[in-house]
N, C-alpha and C positions, 0 to 999 in steps of 0.2 A: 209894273210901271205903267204910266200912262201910254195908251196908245198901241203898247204890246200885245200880241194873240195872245191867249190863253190857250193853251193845247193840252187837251184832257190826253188820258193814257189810254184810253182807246184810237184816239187820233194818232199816238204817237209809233202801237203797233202796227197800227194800215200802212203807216209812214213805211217801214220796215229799216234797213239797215242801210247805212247809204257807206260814202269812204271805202268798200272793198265788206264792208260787213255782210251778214244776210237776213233776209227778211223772215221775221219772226213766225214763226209753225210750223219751219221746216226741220226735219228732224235729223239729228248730228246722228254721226255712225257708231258712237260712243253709248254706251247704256245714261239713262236719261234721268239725273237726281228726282227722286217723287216732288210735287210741287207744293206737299205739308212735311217731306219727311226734315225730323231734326235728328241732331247728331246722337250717336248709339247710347243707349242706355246703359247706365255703372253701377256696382256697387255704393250704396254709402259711404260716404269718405268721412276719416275723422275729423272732428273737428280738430282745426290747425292753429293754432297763433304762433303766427309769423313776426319778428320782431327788426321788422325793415326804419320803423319810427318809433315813438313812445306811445301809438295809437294803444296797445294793449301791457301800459306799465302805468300805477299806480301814483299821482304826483306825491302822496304822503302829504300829514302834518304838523304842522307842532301842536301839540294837546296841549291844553288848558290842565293844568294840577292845581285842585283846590285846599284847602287849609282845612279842613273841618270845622278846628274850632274859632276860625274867623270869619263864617258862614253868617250873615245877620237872619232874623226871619225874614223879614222881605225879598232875600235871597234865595232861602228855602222855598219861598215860593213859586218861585223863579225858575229854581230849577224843576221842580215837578211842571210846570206847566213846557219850559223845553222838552223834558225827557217824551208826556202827553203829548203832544201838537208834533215835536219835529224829531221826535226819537232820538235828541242831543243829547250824547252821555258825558257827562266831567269827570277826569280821573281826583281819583283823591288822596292826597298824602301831601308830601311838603310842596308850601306853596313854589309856583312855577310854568315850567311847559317840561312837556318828555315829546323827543320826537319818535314820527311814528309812522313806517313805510316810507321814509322820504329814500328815494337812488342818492346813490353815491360810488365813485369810484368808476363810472359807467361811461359809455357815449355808443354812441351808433358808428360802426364801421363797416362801409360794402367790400362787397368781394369782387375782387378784377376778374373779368371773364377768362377762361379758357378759348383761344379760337381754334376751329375744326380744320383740315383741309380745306380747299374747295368742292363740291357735293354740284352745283350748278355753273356750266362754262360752254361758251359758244360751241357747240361741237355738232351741227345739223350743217348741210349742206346751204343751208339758205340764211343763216345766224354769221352776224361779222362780232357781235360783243351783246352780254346779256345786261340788263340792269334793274333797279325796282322789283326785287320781288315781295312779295306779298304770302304768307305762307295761313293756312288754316288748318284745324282737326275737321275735318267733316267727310262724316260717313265713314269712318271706320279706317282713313288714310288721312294721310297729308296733304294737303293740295297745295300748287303755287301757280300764281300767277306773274309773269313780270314780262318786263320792256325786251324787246327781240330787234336791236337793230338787223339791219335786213340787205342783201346782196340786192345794188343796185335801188333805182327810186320809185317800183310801184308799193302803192301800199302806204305812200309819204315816207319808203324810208327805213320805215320803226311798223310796230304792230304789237300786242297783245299777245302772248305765245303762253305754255302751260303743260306743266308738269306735275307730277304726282309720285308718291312712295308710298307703301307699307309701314315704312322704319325712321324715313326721315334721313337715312343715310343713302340709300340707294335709291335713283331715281330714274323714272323714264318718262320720256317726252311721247305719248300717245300720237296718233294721226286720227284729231275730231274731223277731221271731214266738213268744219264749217265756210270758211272763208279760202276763196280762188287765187293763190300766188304761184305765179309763172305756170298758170296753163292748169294747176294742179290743186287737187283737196288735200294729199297725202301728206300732210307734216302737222306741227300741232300749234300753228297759229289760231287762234279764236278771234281776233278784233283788230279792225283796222283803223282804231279810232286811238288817237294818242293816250297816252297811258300817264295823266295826272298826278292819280291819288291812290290810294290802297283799296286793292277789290274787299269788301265785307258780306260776310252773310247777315240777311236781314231777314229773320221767321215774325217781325211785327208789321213787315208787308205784306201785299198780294204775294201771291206763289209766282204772276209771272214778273215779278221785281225782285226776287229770293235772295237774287247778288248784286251788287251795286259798285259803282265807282265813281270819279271823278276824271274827267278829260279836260287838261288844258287844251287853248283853244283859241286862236283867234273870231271877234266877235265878226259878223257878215256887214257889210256895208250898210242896209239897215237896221241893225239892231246896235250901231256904235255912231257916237256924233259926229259931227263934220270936222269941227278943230279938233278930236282927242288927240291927243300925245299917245305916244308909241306906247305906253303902260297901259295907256286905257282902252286898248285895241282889244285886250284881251277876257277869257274869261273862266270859269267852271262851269263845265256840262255834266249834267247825270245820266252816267251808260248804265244799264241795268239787262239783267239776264235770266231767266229761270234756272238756267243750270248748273251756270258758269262756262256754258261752251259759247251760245248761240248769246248776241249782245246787241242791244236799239239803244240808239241816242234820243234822248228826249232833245230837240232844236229850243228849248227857253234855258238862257243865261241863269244859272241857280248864284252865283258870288262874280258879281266883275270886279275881277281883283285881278293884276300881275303875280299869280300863284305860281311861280314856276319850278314846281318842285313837289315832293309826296304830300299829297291835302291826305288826311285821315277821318275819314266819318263811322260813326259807329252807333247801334242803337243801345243806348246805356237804360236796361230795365227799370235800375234803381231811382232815377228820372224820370222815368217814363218819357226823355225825350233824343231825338237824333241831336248827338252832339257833334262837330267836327273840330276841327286841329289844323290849320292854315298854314301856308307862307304871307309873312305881310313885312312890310319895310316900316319901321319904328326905333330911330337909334339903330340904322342899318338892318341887316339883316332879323327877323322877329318872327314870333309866333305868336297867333292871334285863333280866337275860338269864339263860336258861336254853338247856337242850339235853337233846337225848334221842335215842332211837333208835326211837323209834315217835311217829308226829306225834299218836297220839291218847290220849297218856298223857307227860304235862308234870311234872318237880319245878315246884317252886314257883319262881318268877324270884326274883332275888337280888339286891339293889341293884348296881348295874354302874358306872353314871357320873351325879358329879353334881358341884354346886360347891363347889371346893376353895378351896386358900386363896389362889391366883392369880384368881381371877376374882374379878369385880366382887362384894360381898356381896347385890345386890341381882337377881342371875340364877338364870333355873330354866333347866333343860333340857328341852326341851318334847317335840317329836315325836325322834324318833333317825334316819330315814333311814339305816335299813343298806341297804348294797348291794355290789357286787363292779365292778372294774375291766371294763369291758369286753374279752372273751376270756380273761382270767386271772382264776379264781376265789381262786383263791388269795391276791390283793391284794383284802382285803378292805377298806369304808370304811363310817364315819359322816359324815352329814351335820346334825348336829342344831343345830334351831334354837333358837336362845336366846332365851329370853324376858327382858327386863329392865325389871323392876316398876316402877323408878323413872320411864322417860319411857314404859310401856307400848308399847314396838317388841320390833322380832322382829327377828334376823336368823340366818346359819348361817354355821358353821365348819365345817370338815373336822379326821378323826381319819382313824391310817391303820393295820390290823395286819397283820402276814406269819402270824400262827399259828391268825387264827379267835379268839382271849380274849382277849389284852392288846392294847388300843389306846391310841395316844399321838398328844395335839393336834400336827399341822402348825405350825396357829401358835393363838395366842392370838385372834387379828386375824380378822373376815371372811371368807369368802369367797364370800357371796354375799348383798348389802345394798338395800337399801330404795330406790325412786326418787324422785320429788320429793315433797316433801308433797304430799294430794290428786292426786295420778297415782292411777292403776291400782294399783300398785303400790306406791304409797308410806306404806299404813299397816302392812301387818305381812305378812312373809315367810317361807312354811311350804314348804320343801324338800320333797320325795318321792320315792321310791323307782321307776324304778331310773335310776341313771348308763348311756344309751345312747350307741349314737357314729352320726352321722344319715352318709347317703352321702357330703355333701361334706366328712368325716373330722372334723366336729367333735361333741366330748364334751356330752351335753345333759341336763341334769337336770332335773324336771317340779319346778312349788313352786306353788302356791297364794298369789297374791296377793291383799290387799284394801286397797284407799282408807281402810279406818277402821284406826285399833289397835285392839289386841286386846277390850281393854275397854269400849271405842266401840260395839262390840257389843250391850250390853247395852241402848243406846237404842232401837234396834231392837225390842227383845223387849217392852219398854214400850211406847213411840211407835208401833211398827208400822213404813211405810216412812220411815225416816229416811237411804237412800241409800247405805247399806252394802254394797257391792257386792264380788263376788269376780270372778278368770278365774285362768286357768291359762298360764302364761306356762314358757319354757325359761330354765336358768341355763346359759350357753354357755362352752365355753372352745375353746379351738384345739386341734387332735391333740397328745396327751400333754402338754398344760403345765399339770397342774391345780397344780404348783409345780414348785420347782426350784432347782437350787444357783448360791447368787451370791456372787459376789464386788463389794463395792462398789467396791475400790482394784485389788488384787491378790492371789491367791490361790492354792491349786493343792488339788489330790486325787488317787488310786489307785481304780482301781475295782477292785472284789473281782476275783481271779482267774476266766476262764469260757474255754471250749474254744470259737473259734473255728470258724463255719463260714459261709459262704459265699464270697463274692468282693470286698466293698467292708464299709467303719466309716459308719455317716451320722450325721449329730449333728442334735440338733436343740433352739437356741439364738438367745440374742440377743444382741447387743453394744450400748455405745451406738458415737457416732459414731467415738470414736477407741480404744476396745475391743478384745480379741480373746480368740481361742480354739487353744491350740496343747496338741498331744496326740504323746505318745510311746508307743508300742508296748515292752512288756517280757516277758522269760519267765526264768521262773527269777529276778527281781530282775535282770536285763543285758537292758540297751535291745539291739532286735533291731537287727542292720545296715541302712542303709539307711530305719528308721522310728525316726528319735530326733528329739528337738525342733529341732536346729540343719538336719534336712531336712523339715520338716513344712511345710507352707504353711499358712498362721497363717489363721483364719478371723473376717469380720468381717461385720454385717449382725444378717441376721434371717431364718431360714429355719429351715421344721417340718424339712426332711428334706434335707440336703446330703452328698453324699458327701466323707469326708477324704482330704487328699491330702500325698504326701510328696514334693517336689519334681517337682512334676506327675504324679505315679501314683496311682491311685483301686482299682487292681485288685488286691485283694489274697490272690489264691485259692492262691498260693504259701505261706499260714500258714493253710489248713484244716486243721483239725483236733489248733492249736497250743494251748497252754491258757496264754492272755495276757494282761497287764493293761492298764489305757490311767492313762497317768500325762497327768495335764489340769491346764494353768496355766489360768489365765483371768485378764483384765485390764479389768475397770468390764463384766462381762460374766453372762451367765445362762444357764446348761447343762440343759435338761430331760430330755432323755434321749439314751441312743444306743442305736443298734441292728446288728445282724450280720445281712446281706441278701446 
């Protein structure tokens, strides 16, 4: 903007850390992330289709049936020059259509989460309630960052605090030795700078930018006009870190917006640009997204997603939880939780997009809800970033649960202790089922065309008792010999990862490198995904 400093990032680490933070070079007592290293290196994974949308199912046609013998010549012409130029084949027999790969019987249904225990809850001598975490795979562990309200008001309060697992189940709160609360280094506060947005690793920065966040913020007396209104006081600041321990605030306004809530920034490869995920007020509560190519110069966010004319009149959309599939960036997801003013609960849905900007609800429905009244958990349900997958293969998402609703709150801030309690709990689901295509009676589908490569098909599905799952191999639209439904052995159960079989053979490295479809009946049954292993 006009008039503003421009503060290069060399300026901004002389600055050093101001708010109770510390100034940047000094080194944590904690072993120190390398400042090119990226997360551990894996095995090949297989290839996976995941069938969360119709992104990998087949929309089918109605073929064209020709007559032969009402073909004119000028027809025949006709058709050689299709078949030539656009590889257009016409069936032929009685005149007509036949259809061909179209779904039927089908829809897309999510799966409601599993919730964990709680795993993260105030229990440090210096913590009054935890909130906002933020979780990542990096380095060989789990890392989390979240909100640490705080005994008494240095520090503003609130701070930046962090912990880490093995497992993702058991966790411990380190002593980084960065930042000075009450006389002391010994606990494992890292930043004293309000806790906005979701920390992210970023390997398309500098090494000493590696981690980033967003800090709500009041803007400073010259950097905000003389008449604004109380909303426009505010703003997004970019905290940034090498290590994730040690944290500089860059002082330029990145979004003046009233953001008061989890902003989510992320660098999406597939873009090649920093995208983020907002709070913005549009038809009340909203979610608004921007993108750039430099994280520290932001358009304005745009309103993105809010309530339409299928939902309830009475919902906001509160926080957005973006995040990406685990291993595939490219399947991008919201997790955002609804607010619904009428009985004041919270809970979250899933959206799903292949391109990075259009996203489209899973279902309308849940997927991750509230537990009993007065439980832990049972007054209001705040998702968070990011979707991990823990060793024993199951998908985990962090959310911030509390006992009160939302508004229930507010007794609190009056009353003082009125028992309002938060923890951190996981929303769980099994290997690849966060939904899936069902059929309630009978059904079928075509998955998109893909070039086969390994040795065996695994499905991974569920039936109920008198159920099933039969699958035919095609190429070119002609069932392959040997893999067509009448030899397929029909599959029934419940199993993440089963190899298919076609009259008892599972091995199928004789069609590497064929480019096939899988034509799938299904009967009172639910198909999550398959994969080429």
């Amino acid at each position: 903007m006009a008039g503003e400093k421009q503060w290069s990032r060399r300026e901004v680490l002389r600055a050093g850390v101001a708010a109770g933070g510390m100034a940047a070079g000094l080194a944590p007592s904690v072993r120190m992330i390398g400042a090119d290293a990226s997360d551990e290196k894996s095995s090949p994974k297989p290839q996976t289709f995941l069938f969360l949308d119709w992104f990998h199912v087949k929309k089918g046609e109605l073929q064209v049936v020709l007559d032969p013998a009402r073909i004119s010549a000028d027809g025949q012409e006709k058709l050689a020059m299709y078949d030539r130029d656009f590889k257009k084949k016409f069936l032929r027999g009685s005149h007509g259509f036949r259809q061909t790969d179209v779904p039927s019987g089908v829809r897309i249904v999510p799966e409601v989460a599993e919730r964990s225990k709680p795993w993260l809850v105030a229990d440090q001598p210096w913590e009054t309630k935890v909130s906002s975490p933020t979780v990542i795979h990096d380095e060989g562990r789990f890392r989390c960052w979240y909100g640490a309200r705080l005994q008494g008001v240095e520090l503003g309060g609130s701070a930046l605090a962090y912990a880490e697992s093995d497992d993702g189940i058991t966790w411990r709160k380190p002593s980084v030795g960065t930042i000075p609360f009450a006389g002391s280094k010994e606990h494992n506060l890292v930043s004293g700078f309000g806790n906005g947005g979701a920390v992210f690793r970023d390997d398309h920065g500098p090494a000493e930018e590696r981690y980033k966040y967003f800090e709500f913020a009041e803007l400073s007396e010259t950097d905000r006009a003389a008449d604004a209104g109380n909303k426009a006081r505010y703003a997004l600041f970019g905290i940034t870190s090498p290590d994730g321990y040690r944290w500089t605030k860059n002082p330029k306004p990145l979004v003046r917006y009233f953001s008061d809530t989890v902003n989510v920034a992320a660098w999406d490869a597939a873009l090649g640009k920093y995208v983020g995920y907002f709070r913005h007020h549009f038809s009340s509560r909203t979610i608004s997204r921007s993108e750039t190519d430099d994280f520290w110069n932001w358009p304005d966010p745009q309103p993105f997603w809010y309530a339409g004319p299928l939902d309830a009149p009475a919902d906001d959309f509160y926080t957005n939880c973006y995040t990406s599939y685990p291993g595939d960036p490219k399947l991008r997801l919201l997790f955002p939780a609804i607010y619904h003013r009428d009985d004041d609960s919270v809970n979250a849905r899933l959206a799903v997009s292949r391109d990075g900007r259009v996203f489209q609800w899973v279902s309308y429905d849940p997927v991750v809800t509230l537990g009993a009244p007065g439980g832990w958990d049972g007054g209001s349900i705040y998702t968070q970033p990011n979707l991990v997958q823990l060793p024993d293969g199951r998908l985990a998402l962090p959310f911030d649960a509390y006992n009160g609703t939302h508004n229930e709150a507010w007794f609190e801030i009056f009353y003082g202790d009125h028992g309002h309690e938060v923890a951190v709990g996981w929303a769980l689901w099994k290997d690849g089922r966060l939904a899936g295509i069902e059929a309630a009676d009978r059904g079928e589908f075509t998955t998109t065309t893909a070039q086969f490569k390994g040795s065996r098909i695994e499905l991974n599905a569920r039936t109920t008792r008198g159920g099933s799952v039969e699958v035919e191999l095609a190429e070119r639209g002609e069932a392959l010999p040997g893999f067509t439904f009448a030899e397929c052995v029909p599959f029934a159960g419940d199993e993440l990862w089963t190899p298919l079989k076609w009259q008892g053979r599972d091995d199928l490295s004789s069609l590497s490198g064929k480019s096939i479809d899988l034509r799938i009946r299904l009967r009172s049954a639910k198909i999550f995904a398959v994969r080429f292993g």
